[in-house]
C-alpha positions, 0 to 999 in steps of 0.5 A, a space after each residue: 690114715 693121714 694119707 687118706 683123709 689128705 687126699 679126700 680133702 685135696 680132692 674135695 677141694 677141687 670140687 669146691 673150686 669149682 663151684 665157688 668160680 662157678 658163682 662168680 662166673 658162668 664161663 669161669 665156673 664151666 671152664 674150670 669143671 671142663 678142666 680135667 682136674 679130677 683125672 689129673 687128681 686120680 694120676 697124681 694120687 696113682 703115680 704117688 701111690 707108686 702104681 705102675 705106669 701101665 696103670 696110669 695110661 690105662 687110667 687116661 686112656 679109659 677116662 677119654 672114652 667114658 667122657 666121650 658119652 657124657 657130652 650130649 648131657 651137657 646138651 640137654 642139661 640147659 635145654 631140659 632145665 626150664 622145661 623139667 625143673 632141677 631134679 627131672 632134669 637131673 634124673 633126664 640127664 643120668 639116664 641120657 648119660 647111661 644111653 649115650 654109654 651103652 650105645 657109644 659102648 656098643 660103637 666103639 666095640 666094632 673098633 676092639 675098644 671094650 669099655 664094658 665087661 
């Protein structure tokens, strides 16, 4: 149990960084959530966790495709935002999110990549 709540906390601790930079400095702020620190995390706690190596390539590999359709999102964030207010904007985004993923899914299939059951 001690090993849980530490790896909550530590993972938690990402995100607060983040935001606290984020305060400070715009450019800080996005340059430390570009960084992939959750995933870094995630490999961190796997490799600890004894999984095998298959695991943790497969874990990176499959986190740069489901990146990929993520992207236009950070797009239309800051063009939607003054246009929609906060939380449409937010809701504007998930769903451009979930589009971007289901096309890009559909693309990458025809190259044998299959990121969808």
């Amino acid at each position: 149990m001690g090993w849980l709540i530490t790896k909550y906390l530590l993972t938690a601790a990402v995100v607060v960084v983040v935001s606290e930079a984020a305060k400070r400095s715009d450019k800080l702020g996005g340059f430390i959530a570009a960084l992939p620190l959750v995933t870094l995390v995630a490999l961190v706690w796997l490799y600890l966790e004894k999984q095998p190596q298959a695991k943790l390539a497969n874990h990176a590999w499959y986190t740069f495709w489901y990146v990929v359709p993520t992207l236009p999102m950070f797009l239309a964030f800051p063009y939607l935002l003054p246009r929609l207010g906060f939380w449409l904007t937010m809701l504007a985004s998930a769903l451009i999110t979930v589009a971007c993923f289901g096309v890009f899914a559909l693309v990458v299939r025809q190259f044998g990549i299959q990121l969808l059951p």
